[in-house]
KOLRO-973900 format. One record per residue (C-alpha): x, y, z; residue number from 1. Coordinates in steps of 0.05 Angstrom, whole numbers. Layout:
% KOLRO-973900
+--------+--------+--------+-----+
:      x :      y :      z : seq :
+--------+--------+--------+-----+
:      X :      Y :      Z : NUM :
...
+--------+--------+--------+-----+
This chain:
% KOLRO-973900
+--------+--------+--------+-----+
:      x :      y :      z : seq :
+--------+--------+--------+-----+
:    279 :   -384 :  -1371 :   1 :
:    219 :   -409 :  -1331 :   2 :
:    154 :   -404 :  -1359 :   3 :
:    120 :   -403 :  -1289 :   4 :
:    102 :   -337 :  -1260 :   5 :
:    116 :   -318 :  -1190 :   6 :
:     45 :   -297 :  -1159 :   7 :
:     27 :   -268 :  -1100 :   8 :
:    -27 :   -325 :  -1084 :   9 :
:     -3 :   -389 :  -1070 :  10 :
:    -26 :   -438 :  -1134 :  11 :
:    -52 :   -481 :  -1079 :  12 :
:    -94 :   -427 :  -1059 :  13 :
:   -121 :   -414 :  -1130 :  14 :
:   -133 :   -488 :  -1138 :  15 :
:   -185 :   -490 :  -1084 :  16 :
:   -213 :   -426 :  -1102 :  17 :
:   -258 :   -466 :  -1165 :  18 :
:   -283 :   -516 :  -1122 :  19 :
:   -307 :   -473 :  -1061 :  20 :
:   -340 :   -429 :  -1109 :  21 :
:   -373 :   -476 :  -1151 :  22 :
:   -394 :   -520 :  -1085 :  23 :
:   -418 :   -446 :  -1055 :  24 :
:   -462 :   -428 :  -1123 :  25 :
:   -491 :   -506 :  -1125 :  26 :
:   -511 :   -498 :  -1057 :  27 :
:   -552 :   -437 :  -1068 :  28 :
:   -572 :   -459 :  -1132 :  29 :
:   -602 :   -518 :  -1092 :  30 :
:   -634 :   -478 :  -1045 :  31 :
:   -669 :   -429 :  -1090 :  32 :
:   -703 :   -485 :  -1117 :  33 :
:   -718 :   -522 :  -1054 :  34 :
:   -750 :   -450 :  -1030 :  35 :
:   -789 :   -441 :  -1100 :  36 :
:   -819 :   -514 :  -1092 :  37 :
:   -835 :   -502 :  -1020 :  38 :
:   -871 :   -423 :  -1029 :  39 :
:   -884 :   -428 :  -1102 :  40 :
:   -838 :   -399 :  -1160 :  41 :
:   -867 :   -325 :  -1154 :  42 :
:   -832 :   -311 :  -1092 :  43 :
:   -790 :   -370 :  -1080 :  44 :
:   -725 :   -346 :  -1109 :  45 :
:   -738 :   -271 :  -1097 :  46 :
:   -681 :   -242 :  -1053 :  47 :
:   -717 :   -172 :  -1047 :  48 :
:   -777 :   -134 :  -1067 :  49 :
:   -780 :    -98 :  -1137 :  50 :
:   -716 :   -153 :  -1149 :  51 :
:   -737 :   -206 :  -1199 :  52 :
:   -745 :   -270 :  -1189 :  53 :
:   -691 :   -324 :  -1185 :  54 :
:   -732 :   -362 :  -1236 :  55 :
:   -720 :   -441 :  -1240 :  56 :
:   -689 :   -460 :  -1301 :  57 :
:   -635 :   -406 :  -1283 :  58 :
:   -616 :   -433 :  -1221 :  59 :
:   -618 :   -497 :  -1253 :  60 :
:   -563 :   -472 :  -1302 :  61 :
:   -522 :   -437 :  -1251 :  62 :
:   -525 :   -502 :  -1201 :  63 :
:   -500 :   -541 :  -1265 :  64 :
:   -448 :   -493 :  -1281 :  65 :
:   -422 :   -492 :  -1197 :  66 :
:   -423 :   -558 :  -1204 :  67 :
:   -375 :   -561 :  -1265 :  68 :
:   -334 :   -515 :  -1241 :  69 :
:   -327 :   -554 :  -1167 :  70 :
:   -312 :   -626 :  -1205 :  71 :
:   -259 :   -585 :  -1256 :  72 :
:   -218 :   -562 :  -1185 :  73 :
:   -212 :   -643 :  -1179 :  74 :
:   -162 :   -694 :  -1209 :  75 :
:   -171 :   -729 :  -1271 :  76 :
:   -224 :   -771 :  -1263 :  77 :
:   -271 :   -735 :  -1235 :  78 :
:   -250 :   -680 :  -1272 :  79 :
:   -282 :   -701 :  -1333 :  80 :
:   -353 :   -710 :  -1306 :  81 :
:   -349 :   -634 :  -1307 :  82 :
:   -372 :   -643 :  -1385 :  83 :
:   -446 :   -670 :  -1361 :  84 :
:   -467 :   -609 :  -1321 :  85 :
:   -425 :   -563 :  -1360 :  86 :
:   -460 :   -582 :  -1425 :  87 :
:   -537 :   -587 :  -1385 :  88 :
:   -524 :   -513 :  -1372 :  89 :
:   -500 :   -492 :  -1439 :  90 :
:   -565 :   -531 :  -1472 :  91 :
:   -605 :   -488 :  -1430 :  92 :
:   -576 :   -416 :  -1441 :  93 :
:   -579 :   -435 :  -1518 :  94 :
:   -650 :   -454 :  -1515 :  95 :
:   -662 :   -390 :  -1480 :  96 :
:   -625 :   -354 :  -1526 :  97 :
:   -661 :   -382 :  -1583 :  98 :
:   -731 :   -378 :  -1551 :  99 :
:   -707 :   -287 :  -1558 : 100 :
:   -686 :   -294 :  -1619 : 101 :
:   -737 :   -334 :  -1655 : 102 :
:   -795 :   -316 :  -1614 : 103 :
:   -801 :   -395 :  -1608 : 104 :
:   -831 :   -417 :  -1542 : 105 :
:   -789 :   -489 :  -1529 : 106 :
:   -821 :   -506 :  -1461 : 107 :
:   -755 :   -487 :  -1420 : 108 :
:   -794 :   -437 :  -1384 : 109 :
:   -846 :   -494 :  -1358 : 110 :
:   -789 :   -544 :  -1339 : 111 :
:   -793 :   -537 :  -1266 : 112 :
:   -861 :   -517 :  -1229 : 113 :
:   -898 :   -514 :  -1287 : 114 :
:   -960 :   -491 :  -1251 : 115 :
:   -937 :   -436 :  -1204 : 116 :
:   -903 :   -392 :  -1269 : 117 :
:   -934 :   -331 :  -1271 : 118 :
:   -946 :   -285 :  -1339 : 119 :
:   -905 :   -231 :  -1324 : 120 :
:   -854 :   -192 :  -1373 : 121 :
:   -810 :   -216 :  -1410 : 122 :
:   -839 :   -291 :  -1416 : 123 :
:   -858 :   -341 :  -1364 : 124 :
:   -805 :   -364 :  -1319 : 125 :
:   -751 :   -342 :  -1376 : 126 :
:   -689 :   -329 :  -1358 : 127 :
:   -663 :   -256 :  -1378 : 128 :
:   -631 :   -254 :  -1448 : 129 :
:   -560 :   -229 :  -1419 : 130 :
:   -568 :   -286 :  -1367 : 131 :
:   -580 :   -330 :  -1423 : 132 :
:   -519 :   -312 :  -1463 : 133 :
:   -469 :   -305 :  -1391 : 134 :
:   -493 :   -388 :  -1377 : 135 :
:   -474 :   -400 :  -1453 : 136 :
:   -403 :   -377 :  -1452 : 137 :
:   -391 :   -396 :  -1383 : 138 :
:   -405 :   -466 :  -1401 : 139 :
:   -370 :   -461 :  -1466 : 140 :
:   -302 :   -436 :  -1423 : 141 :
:   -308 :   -489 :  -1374 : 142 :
:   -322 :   -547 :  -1435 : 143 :
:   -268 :   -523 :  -1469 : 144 :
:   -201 :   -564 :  -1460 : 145 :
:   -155 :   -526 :  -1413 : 146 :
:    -89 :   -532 :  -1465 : 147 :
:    -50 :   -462 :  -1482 : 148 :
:    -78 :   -479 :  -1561 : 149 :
:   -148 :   -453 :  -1543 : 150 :
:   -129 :   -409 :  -1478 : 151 :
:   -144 :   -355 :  -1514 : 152 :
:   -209 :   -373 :  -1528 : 153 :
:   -227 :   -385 :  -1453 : 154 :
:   -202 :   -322 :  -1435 : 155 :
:   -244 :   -287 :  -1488 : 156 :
:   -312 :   -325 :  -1463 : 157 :
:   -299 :   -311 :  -1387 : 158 :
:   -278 :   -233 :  -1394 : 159 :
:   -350 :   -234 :  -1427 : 160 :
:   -390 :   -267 :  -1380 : 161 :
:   -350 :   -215 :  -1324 : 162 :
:   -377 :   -158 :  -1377 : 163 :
:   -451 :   -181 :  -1372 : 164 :
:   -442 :   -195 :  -1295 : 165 :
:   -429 :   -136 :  -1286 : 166 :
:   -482 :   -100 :  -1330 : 167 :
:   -534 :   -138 :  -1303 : 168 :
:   -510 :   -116 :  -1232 : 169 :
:   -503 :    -43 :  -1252 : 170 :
:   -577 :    -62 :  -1271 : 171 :
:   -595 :    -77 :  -1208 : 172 :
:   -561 :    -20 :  -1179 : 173 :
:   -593 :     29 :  -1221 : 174 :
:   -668 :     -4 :  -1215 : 175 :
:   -673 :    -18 :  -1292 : 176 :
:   -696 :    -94 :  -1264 : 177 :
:   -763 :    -62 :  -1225 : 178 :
:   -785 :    -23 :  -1296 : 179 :
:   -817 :    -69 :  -1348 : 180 :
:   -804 :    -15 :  -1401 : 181 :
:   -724 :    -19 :  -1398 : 182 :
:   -691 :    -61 :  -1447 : 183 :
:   -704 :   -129 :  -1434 : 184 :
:   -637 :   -162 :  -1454 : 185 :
:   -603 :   -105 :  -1401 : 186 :
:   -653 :   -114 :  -1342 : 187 :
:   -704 :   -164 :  -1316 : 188 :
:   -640 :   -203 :  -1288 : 189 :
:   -651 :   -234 :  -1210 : 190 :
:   -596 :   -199 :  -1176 : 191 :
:   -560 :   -262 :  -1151 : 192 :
:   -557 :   -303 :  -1213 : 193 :
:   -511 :   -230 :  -1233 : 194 :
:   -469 :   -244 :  -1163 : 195 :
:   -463 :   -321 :  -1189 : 196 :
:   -445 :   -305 :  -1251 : 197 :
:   -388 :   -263 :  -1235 : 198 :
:   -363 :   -301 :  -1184 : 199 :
:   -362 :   -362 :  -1225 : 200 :
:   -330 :   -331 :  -1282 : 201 :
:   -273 :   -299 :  -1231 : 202 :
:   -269 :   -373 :  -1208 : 203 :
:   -251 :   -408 :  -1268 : 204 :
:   -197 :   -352 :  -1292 : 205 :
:   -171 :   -374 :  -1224 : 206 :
:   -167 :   -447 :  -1256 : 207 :
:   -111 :   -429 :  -1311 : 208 :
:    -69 :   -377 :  -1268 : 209 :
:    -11 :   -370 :  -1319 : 210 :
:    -62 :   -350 :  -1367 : 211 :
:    -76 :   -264 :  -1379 : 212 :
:   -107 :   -239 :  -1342 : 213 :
:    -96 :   -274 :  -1278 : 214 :
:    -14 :   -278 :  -1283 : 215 :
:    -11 :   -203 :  -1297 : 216 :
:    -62 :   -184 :  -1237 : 217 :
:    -35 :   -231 :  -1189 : 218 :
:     39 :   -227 :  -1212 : 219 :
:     96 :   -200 :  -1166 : 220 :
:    119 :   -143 :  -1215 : 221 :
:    103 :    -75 :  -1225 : 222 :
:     45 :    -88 :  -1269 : 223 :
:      3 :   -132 :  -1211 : 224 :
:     24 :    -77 :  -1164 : 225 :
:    -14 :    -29 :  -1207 : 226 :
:    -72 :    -73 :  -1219 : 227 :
:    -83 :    -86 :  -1156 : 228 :
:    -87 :     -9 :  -1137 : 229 :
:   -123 :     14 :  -1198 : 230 :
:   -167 :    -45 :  -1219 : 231 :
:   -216 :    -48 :  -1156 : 232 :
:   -227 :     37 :  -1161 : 233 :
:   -235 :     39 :  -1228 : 234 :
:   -290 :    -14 :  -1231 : 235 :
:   -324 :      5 :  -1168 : 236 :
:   -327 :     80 :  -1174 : 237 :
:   -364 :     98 :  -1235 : 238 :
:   -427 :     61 :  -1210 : 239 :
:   -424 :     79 :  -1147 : 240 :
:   -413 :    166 :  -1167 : 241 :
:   -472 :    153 :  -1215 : 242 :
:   -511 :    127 :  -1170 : 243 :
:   -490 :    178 :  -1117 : 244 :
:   -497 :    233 :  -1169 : 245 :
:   -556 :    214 :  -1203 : 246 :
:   -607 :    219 :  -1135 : 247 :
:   -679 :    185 :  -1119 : 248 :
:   -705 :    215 :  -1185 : 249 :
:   -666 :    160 :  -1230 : 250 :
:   -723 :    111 :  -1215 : 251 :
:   -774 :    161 :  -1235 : 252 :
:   -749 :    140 :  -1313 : 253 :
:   -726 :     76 :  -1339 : 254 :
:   -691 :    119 :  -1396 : 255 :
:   -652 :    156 :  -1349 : 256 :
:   -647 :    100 :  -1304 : 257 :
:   -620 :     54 :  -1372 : 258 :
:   -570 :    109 :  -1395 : 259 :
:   -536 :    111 :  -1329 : 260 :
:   -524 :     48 :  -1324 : 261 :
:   -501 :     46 :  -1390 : 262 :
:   -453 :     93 :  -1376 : 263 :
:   -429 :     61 :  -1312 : 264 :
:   -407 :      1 :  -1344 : 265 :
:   -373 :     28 :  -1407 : 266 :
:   -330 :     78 :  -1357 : 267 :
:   -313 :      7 :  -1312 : 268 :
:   -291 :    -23 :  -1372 : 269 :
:   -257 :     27 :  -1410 : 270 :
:   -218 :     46 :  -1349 : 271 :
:   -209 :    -36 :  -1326 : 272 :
:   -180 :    -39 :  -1397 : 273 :
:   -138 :     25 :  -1402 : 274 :
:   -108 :    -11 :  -1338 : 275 :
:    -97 :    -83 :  -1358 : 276 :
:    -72 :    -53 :  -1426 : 277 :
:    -23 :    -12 :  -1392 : 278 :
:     -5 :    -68 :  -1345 : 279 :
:      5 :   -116 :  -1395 : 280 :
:     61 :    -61 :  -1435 : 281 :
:     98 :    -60 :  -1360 : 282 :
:     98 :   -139 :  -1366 : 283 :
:    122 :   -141 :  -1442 : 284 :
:    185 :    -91 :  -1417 : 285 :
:    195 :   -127 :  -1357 : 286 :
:    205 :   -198 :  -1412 : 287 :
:    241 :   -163 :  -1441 : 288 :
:    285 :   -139 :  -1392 : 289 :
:    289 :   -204 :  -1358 : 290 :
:    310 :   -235 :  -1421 : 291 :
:    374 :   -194 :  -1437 : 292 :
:    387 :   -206 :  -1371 : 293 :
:    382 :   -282 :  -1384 : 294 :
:    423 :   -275 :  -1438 : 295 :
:    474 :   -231 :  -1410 : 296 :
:    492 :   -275 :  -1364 : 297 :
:    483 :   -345 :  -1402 : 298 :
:    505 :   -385 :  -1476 : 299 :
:    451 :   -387 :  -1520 : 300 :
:    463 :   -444 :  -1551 : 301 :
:    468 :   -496 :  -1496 : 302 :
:    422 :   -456 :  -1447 : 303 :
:    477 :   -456 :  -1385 : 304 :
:    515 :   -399 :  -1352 : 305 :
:    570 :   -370 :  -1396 : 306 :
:    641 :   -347 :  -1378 : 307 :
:    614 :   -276 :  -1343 : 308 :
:    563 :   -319 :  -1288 : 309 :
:    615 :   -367 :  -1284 : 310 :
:    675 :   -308 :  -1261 : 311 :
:    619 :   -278 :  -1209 : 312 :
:    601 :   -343 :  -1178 : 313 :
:    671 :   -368 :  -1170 : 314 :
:    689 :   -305 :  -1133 : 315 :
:    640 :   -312 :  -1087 : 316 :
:    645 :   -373 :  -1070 : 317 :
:    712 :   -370 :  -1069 : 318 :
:    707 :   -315 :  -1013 : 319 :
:    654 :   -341 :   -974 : 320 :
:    696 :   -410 :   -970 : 321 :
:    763 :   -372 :   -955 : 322 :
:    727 :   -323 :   -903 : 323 :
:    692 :   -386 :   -861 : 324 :
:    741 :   -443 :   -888 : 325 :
:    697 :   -482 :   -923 : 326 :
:    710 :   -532 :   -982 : 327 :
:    707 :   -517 :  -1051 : 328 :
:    728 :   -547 :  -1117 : 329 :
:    727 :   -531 :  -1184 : 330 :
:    726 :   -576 :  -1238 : 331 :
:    755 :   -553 :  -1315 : 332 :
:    727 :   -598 :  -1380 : 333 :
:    747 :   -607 :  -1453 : 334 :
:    710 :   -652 :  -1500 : 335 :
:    766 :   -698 :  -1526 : 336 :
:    766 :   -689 :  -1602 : 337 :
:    713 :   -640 :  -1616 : 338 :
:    757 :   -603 :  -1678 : 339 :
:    754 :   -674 :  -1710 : 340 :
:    682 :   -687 :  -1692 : 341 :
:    664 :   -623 :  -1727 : 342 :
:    703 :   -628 :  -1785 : 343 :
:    675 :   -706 :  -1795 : 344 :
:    595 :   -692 :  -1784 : 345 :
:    591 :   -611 :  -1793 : 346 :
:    578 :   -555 :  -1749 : 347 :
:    503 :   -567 :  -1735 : 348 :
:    518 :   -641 :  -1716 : 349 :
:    573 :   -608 :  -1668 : 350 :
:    520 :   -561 :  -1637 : 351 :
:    481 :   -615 :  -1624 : 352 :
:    542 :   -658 :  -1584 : 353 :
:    543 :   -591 :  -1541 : 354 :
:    475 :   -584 :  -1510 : 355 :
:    469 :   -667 :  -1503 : 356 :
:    535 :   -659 :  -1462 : 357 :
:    506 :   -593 :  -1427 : 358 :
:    444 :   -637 :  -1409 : 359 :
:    488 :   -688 :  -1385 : 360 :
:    528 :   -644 :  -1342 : 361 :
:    464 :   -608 :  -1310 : 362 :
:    437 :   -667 :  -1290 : 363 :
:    490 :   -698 :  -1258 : 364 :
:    507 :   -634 :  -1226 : 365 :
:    475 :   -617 :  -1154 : 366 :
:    424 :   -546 :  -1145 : 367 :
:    482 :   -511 :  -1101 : 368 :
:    536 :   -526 :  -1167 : 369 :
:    546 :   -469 :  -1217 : 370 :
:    555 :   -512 :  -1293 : 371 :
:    580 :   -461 :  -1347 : 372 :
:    601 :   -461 :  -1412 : 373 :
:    667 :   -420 :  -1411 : 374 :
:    691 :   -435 :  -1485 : 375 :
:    682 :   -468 :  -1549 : 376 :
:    687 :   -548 :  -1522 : 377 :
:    707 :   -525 :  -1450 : 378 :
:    653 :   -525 :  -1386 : 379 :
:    671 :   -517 :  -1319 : 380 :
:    634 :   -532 :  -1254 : 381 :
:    635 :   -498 :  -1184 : 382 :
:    626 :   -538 :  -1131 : 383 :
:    619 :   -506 :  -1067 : 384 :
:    616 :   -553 :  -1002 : 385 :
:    655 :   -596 :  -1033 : 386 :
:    722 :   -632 :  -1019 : 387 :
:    769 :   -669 :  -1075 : 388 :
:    741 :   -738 :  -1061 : 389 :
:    669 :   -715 :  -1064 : 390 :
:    693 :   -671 :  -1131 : 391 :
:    730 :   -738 :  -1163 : 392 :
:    673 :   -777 :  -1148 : 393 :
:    619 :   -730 :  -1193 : 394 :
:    672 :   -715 :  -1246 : 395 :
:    685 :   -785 :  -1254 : 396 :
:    601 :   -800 :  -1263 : 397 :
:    598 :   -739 :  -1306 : 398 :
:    665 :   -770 :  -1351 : 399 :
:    621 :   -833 :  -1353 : 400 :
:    557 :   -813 :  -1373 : 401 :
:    585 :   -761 :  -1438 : 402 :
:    612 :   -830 :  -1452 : 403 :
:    553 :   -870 :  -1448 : 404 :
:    511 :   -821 :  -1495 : 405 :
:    485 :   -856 :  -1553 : 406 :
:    444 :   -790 :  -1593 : 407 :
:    511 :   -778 :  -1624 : 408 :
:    542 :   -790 :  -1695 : 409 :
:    601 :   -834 :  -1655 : 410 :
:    618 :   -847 :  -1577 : 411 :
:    649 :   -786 :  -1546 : 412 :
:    693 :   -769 :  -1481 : 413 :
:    714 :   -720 :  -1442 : 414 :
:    779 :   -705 :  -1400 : 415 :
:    763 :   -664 :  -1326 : 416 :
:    810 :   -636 :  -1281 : 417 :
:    806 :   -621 :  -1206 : 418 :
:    830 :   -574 :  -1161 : 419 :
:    809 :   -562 :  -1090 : 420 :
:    821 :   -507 :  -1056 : 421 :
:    875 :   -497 :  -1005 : 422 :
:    912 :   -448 :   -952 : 423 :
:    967 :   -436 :  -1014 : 424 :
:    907 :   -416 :  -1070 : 425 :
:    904 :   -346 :  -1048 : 426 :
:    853 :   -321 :  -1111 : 427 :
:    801 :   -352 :  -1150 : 428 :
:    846 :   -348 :  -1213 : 429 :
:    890 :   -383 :  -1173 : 430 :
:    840 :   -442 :  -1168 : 431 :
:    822 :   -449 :  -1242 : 432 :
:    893 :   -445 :  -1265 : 433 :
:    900 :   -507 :  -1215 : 434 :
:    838 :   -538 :  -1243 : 435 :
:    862 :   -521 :  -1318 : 436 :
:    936 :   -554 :  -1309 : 437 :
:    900 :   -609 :  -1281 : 438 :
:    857 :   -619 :  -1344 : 439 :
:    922 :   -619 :  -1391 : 440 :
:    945 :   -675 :  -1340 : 441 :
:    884 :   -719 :  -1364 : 442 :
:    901 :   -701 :  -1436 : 443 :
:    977 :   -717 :  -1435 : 444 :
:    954 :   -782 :  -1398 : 445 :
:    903 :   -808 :  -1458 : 446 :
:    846 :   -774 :  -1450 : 447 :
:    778 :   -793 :  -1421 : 448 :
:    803 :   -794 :  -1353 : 449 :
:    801 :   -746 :  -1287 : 450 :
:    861 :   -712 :  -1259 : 451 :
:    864 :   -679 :  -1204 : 452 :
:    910 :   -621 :  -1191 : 453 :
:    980 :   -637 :  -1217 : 454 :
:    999 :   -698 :  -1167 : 455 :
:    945 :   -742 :  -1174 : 456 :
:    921 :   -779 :  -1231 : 457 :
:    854 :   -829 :  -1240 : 458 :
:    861 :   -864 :  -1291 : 459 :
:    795 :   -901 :  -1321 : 460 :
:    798 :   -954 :  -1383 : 461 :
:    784 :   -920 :  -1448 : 462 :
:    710 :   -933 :  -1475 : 463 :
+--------+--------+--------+-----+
């Protein structure tokens, strides 16, 4: 069963989508801190009044992390000079980090324009705390090696940094970032550094799309049609009925104005959960669905179709070549000796023979050929489009290369018979029987040979 899922974006489409945004965040990055050099840091990187300050060392960190996130969207090697940035902006949001929690003043906050930094609450040119922690495990999920071992981990650090987006936005929505006496950690974040934030952290879920989330959100079932009809209401409408609800007065008290927003962001993510959990017990069903199917309708052990595929596709293509008189062949196959082989090396040894000669026999095979395994030893192969010359010739390759495997206990052959179909072969049964007497023609004759029908028989040198 493939392990790719189907998605309604392109993978093309997803592939570009990390280095636009991280191109689109370094170039704003850039300019906040071409405008803060140019009018001074106290206004430079403001985007509105009573909205904080874009201060330096954030857009710094952000500009690293766009960076990052544009070289990881590249082919290996440019992908790896992602690391440099990456890890700049990680040393910075720790350094923050630990400047909040120890009360420790490091000299971050006077590491670009150290004379135009103004006093003001919470520290001098600091980043916000929540800022501080969203560049840590932003850089930590883009650092981080993209192999399925730690995807889990990746996931884990993004979803966060999409959590404390978000907060700080509902921040800014709710006008916690214009009153000092909010909680620091929660407001005091510049608006846009939130937009970056969440936009880089949707970008780089966008870098590992068969990853959860992303493969359940974007995938063709049910479960991405329900995500993408509940997710965007469910996260958009509790902030924007508080703040509807809640009137002019909420900026009146940072209390009132905190607890809102509070409540805004546990409803978004309670509800995005309740959705992505449910969505996620719609994709587990639909695996499992899928793979009774898969197994309905293939042999477990060697992976191709089994007897009940291989009776529906012969009928059809039997019809469709009888309705618009079309070639089609069909060839029957025995592994000479397999009783003996089993008896000599064991079961397990005999399981192995099967799938080798399965691979064998799917390779050789073309995309519009059915292979199935329709007994013990025997396979058979529907070829549509195909006359008994073109048939002859792949049995014969197949014949050679079961003969020419080496991963086995001792050399091996098979015996193949052909039948093509013709104005006398009035059913598909009709067609295999032809093939099958054919295939006792290549036994009677020695074995390790290819017979087809009951007139003809090509004979090739024993290996």
């Amino acid at each position: 069963m493939p392990n790719r899922r189907t998605l309604v974006v392109s993978r093309r489409a997803l592939a570009a989508l990390p280095l636009l945004t991280g191109l689109a965040v370094l170039a704003a990055a850039t300019g906040a801190l071409a405008l803060g050099w140019a009018r001074g840091l106290a206004r430079g990187g403001q985007l509105l009044p009573q909205v904080p300050v874009l201060r330096p060392n954030t857009a710094l960190a952000l500009g690293c992390l766009g960076a990052a996130l544009a070289l990881s969207g590249l082919h290996p090697p440019l992908r790896r000079l992602r690391f440099l940035p990456a890890a700049l902006a990680g040393l910075i949001g720790l350094g923050t980090v630990a400047e909040y929690a120890f009360s420790w003043d490091l000299g971050i906050d006077r590491l670009l324009l150290p004379g135009s930094i103004s006093n003001e609450f919470p520290s001098a040119g600091r980043p916000a705390l929540m800022t501080a922690v969203g560049l840590v495990l932003l850089a930590a999920a883009i650092l981080l090696p993209q192999v399925v071992a730690v995807r889990r981990l990746r996931t884990a650090c993004v979803l966060g940094v999409l959590l404390i987006a978000w907060t700080l936005l509902n921040g800014c929505l709710f006008g916690i970032s214009s009153a000092p006496g909010a909680a620091s950690a929660f407001g005091w974040a510049a608006l846009h550094s939130a937009a970056a934030l969440l936009l880089l952290a949707t970008a780089t879920l966008a870098t590992e799309p068969d990853s959860w989330p992303v493969s359940t959100v974007l995938g063709t079932g049910v479960a991405g049609v329900v995500c993408r009809w509940l997710l965007p209401a469910a996260v958009a409408a509790p902030p924007l009925l508080g703040w509807l609800l809640s009137g002019p007065s909420i900026y009146a008290s940072p209390e009132t104005a905190l607890h809102w927003a509070l409540y805004s962001v546990g409803s978004s993510a309670g509800s995005a959960g309740l959705i992505l959990t449910l969505a996620r017990r719609i994709d587990l069903i639909d695996e499992e669905r899928t793979a009774a199917t898969f197994l309905s309708r293939h042999d477990s052990l060697t992976g191709l179709p089994n007897r009940r595929a291989f009776d529906a596709f012969l009928h059809e293509a039997f019809t469709l070549a009888q309705r618009y008189h079309r070639p089609l062949s069909l060839l029957s196959i025995d592994v000479d000796h397999f009783k003996a082989y089993n008896d000599t090396f064991g079961h397990p040894a005999g399981d192995e023979v099967l799938r080798a000669i399965a691979r064998v026999f799917a390779a050789v095979a073309r995309e519009t050929d059915l292979v199935a395994r329709v007994g013990g030893e025997e396979f058979a192969v529907v070829m549509p489009e195909t006359d008994a010359t073109g048939a002859h010739a792949l049995a014969e390759r197949m014949r050679v290369e079961v003969a020419g495997l080496r991963a086995v206990a001792r050399p091996l052959t098979v015996s193949i018979g052909v039948a093509t179909l013709s104005p006398k072969t009035l059913t598909a049964a009709a067609l295999w029987r032809r093939s099958d007497r054919a295939l006792y023609s290549a036994k009677r004759a020695g074995r390790n040979r290819v017979a087809v029908d009951r007139v003809r028989v090509f004979s090739s040198p024993a290996t």
